[in-house]
N, C-alpha and C positions, 0 to 999 in steps of 0.2 A: 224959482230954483228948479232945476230938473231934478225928474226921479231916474235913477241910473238904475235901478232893480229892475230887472225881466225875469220874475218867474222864480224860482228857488235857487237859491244863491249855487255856485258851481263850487266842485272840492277839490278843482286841482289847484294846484299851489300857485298859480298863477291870481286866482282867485275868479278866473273870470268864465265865462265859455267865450269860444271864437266868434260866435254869431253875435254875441253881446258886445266882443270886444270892437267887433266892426261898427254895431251900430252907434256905440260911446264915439267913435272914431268920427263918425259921420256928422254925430250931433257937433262935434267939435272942428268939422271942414278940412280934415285931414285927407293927403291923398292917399287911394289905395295902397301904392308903393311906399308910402313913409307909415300905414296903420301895417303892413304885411313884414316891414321891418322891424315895427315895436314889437310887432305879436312875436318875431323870431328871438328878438331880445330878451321877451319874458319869459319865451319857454328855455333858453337857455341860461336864463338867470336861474328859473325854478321847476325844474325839469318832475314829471313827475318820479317820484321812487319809483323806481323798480330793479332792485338790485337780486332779487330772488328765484331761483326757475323752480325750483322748490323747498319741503320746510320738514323738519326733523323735529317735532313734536316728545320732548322728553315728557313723561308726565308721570309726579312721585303722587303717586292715590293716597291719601290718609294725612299727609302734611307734613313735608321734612322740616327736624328741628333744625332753625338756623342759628339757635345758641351754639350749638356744635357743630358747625359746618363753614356757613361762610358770613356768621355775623356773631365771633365768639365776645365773651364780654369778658375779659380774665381779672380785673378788679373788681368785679359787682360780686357781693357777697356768697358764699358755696353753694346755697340754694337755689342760685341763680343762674351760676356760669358753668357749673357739671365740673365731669372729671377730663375734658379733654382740652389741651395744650394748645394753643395760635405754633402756628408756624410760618413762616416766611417764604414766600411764593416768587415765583419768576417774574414779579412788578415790586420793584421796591416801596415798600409800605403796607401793602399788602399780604394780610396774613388770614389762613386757613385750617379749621383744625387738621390733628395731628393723623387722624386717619386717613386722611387726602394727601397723600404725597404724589400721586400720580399728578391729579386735577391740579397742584401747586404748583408742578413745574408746566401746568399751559395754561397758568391767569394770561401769560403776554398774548393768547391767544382768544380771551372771551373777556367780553362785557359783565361784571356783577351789578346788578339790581337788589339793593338791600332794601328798598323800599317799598315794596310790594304792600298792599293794602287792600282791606275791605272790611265791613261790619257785619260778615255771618260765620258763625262757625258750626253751621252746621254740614256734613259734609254732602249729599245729592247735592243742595240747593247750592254751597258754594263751588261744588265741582262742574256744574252745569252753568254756573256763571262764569269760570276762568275759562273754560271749554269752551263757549257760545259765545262769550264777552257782554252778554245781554241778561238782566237777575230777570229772573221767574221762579217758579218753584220748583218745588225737587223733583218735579217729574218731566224735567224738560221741554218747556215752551218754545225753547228758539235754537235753532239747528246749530249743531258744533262748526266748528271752524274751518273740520276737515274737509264737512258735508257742503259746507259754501265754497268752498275751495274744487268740489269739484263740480258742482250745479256751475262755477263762473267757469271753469275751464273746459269741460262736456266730458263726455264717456268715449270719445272714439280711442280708436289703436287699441295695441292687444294688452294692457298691461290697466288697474284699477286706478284711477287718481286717487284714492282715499283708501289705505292701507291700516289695519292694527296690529300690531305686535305686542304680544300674540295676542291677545284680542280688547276690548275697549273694557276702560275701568269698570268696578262695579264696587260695590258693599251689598247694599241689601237687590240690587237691578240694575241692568244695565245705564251706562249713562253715555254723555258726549253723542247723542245718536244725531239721527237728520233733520228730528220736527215735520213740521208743515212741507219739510221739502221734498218727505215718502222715502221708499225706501230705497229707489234705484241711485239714491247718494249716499245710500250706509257704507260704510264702513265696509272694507274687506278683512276676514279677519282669520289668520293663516294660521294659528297656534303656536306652537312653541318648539320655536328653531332648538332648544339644544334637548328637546328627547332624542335618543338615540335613531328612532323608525322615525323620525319629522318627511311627512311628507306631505304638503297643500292638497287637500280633499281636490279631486275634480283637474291635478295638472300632469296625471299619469299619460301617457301616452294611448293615442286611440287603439292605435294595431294592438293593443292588450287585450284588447275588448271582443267577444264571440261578434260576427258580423250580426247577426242576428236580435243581438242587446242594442250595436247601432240605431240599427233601421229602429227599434221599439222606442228608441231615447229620441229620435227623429219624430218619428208619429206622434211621442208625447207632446212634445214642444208644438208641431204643427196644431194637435189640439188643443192646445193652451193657447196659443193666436187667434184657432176662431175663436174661442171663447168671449178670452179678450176682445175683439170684435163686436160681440154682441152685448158685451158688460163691461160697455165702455166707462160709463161711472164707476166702476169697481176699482177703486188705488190699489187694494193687496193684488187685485190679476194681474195688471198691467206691472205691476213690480214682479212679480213671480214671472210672469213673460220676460222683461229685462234680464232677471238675474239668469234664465236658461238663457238667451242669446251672452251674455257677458260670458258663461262661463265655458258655454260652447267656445266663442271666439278666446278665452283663454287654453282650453284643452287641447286646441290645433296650433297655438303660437310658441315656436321656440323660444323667445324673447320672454314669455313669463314663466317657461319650466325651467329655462337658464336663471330668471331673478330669483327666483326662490332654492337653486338648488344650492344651500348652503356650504355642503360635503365637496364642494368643488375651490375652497378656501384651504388653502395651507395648515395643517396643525400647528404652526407656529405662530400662525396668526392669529385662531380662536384661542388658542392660548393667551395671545396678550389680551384678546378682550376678555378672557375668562370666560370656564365652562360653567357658565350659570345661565339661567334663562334671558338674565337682563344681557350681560355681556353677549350673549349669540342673538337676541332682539338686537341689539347696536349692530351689531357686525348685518346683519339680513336688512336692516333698514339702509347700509350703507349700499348692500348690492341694490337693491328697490330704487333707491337715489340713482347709482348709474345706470339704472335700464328703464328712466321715465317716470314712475312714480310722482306725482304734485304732494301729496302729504300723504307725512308716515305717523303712527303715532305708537310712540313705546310703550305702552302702559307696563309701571315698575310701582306695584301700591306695594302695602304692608306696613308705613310710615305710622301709622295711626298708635303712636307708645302712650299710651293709658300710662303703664306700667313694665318697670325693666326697663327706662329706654336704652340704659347703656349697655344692659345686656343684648340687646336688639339688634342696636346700633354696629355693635363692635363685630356682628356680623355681616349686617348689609352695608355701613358705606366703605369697607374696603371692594365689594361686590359692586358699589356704585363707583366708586373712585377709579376702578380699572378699566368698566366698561366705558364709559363717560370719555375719559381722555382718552382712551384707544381710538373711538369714534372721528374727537376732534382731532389728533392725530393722522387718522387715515384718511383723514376729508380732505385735509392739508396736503400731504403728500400725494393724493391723487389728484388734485387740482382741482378737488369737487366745492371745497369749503368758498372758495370765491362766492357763489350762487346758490349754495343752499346755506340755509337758516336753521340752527341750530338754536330752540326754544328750551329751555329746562324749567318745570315749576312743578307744584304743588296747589290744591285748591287753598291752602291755610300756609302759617305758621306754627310753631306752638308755644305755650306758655313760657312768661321767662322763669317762674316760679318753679320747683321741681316740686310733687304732689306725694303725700304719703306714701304712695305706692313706686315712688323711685321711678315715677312716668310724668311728662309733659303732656296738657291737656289739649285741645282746639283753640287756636290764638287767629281770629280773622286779621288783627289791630296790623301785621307786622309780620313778612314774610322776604325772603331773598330768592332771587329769579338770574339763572343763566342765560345767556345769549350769543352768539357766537357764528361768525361767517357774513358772507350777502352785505359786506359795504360797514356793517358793523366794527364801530372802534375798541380794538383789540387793547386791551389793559385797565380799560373805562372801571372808578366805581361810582356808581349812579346814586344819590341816595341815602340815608341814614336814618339810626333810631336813637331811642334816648340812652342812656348808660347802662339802663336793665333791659335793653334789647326789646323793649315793652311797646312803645310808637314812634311813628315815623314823625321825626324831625323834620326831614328835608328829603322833597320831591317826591311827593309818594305820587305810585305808578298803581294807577287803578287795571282791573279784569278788561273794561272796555280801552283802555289805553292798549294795552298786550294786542287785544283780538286787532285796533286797527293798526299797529304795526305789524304784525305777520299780516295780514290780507293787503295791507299799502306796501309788503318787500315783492309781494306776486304781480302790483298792479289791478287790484282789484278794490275797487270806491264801496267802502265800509258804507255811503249812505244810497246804496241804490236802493232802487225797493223790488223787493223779491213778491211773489204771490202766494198768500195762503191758499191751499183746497176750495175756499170758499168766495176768493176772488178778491179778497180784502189783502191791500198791497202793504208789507211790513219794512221798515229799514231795516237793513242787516246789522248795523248798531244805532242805537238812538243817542247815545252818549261816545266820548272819545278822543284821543288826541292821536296824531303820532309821538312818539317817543325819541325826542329831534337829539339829543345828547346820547342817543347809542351811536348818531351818526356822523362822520369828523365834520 
């Protein structure tokens, strides 16, 4: 019997690599013109995904509850289901609680994932595993999704591939950073589009500047090259060198003082996404989108209700419900939503139980996850839990499933192997599926 394996098996959907497929071809006395038409066959039977040019990263820090959001329970006992009401959404059957009226009338527009899953609740270590799609520990072993997204796509043009707004989660430290892959894939991170003075450190116009600050900002960077030159083992120089040429080449490009200049948006338009940090993050991520931008990422924490959550709640998700569908809304109308990927999650769940304290605790078991745009079937509910909203019944959607569905909507093979510092070659996920039921 022949062995048909050459080497590690291939991840395109085809299943095969071409070189492979020729030689299977060969062994089997086929002619080139009749192996050159099956291979056309297969790639049009199973084309790789790539339906994404890029990806809009929502991310709730702290862990939105989905008993009151988009996995109410209204039969399960009062300790269980809170005080907010299902309502009926733009999908018949589909219902949402009562403080989402906005997100209700665009379910016909997004995927729900109610079956979101994992076994840690605690939050660095499970933030840095929905972020990464890779568990390690809480201090980050394997670079976020953002940072491979733009290590696979490179640094050229004037605008950053890896964006935060306004900057990447944190609790006790920053998280979702680059890992092993240094720092010239961090994160760009702009602040907070609706302070009144918002303005991106470093995208002022040069003629502002004494000629004389020039030429010294010049000389520095020059010295910071040979440096670099000479200490060449040193990762912090060589990133410190990067980060002056990136931001040089952004301080000269009109295309990245135009993406960030918010205040060039209609007042009617911030208004619908609402004057809050999270609504003007959506709105700045959406201009980021149309001026090139590969991934954005919203960080919206606060979710983390110990206690109060409905006192909490009753402030932020009307704050999320506006921002949120404004977003999908303006993606849609601008033609943008076809090819960007609109991701919505949280590192957890929470409890279905409500806790003395009138707060939901850390719930790994059982969370709900948005989706939305880039080929994604619009009205989908994906998934379920038991009656006390407690675990997944059906299809549950692990951290590494998420990371290789956004990296397989870009066209990028979740199993390459990247290089540590140290020369020791890592898969970008070791574990994973796509997520074949977001897609019709």
């Amino acid at each position: 019997m022949f062995d048909l394996t050459f080497g590690k098996p291939a991840s395109n959907c085809a299943g095969v690599r071409r070189r492979d497929f020729l030689r299977v071809g060969a062994l089997a006395g086929l002619s080139l013109p009749t192996l050159l038409r099956l291979e056309a066959e297969a790639k049009t039977a199973n084309p790789r995904r790539k339906h994404a040019k890029r990806v809009i990263l929502v991310y709730l820090g702290g862990g939105l509850t989905h008993h009151d959001t988009f996995d109410l329970k209204p039969d399960a006992p009062e300790e269980i289901r809170g005080k907010y009401k299902p309502v009926s959404s733009s999908v018949p059957g589909i219902q949402v609680g009562n403080l989402l009226p906005h997100l209700a009338g665009m379910m016909h527009k997004v995927a729900l994932v109610r079956s979101g899953a994992h076994n840690n609740d605690h939050h660095e270590t499970a933030t840095n595993w929905v972020m990464s799609g890779r568990f390690g520990s809480a201090f980050g072993d394997f670079p976020a999704i953002g940072a491979v997204v733009a290590h696979e796509t490179g640094l050229e043009g004037p605008m950053p591939p890896y964006v935060a707004v306004p900057r990447n989660p944190s609790f006790t430290w920053e998280l979702g950073r680059s890992a092993y892959l240094g720092g010239k894939y961090e994160s760009f991170k702009c602040g907070d589009p609706n302070d009144p003075n918002f303005r991106v450190q470093d995208l002022s116009p040069l003629e502002t500047l004494p000629e004389a600050r020039v030429q010294r900002r010049g000389s520095m960077r020059q010295a910071v090259d040979r440096l670099a030159g000479k200490l060449d083992a040193a990762e912090q120089v060589r990133t410190f060198g990067e980060f002056q040429k990136r931001a040089a080449e952004m301080v000269l490009s009109p295309q990245a003082r135009s993406a960030f200049a918010i205040d060039r948006e209609t007042d009617k338009l911030r208004d619908r996404y609402g004057r809050s940090t999270f609504g003007q993050s959506c709105l700045l991520a959406r201009r980021l989108a149309e001026h090139g931008v590969r991934f954005s990422t919203i960080s919206y924490g606060g979710w983390d209700h110990h206690a109060k959550i409905f006192e909490s709640c009753d402030k932020k998700l009307p704050e999320f419900d506006k921002g949120l569908s404004a977003l999908i809304e303006d993606l849609s109308l601008r033609g943008l939503l076809d090819d960007t990927l609109v991701a919505v999650f949280g590192e957890f769940g929470r409890t279905p139980k409500i806790n003395k304290d009138a707060g939901r605790d850390h719930w790994g078991q059982a969370a709900s996850l948005l989706f939305a745009g880039a080929g994604v079937q619009p009205g989908l509910v994906l998934g379920a839990t038991d009656k006390l909203g407690a675990f997944v019944t059906r299809r549950p959607v692990s951290p590494a499933d998420v990371a290789f569905t956004i990296l397989d909507s870009l066209g990028i093979d979740s199993r390459k192997q990247l290089l540590a510092p140290d020369g020791r070659p890592i898969e970008i996920l070791d574990q994973g599926e796509l997520i074949r039921e977001l897609y019709a």
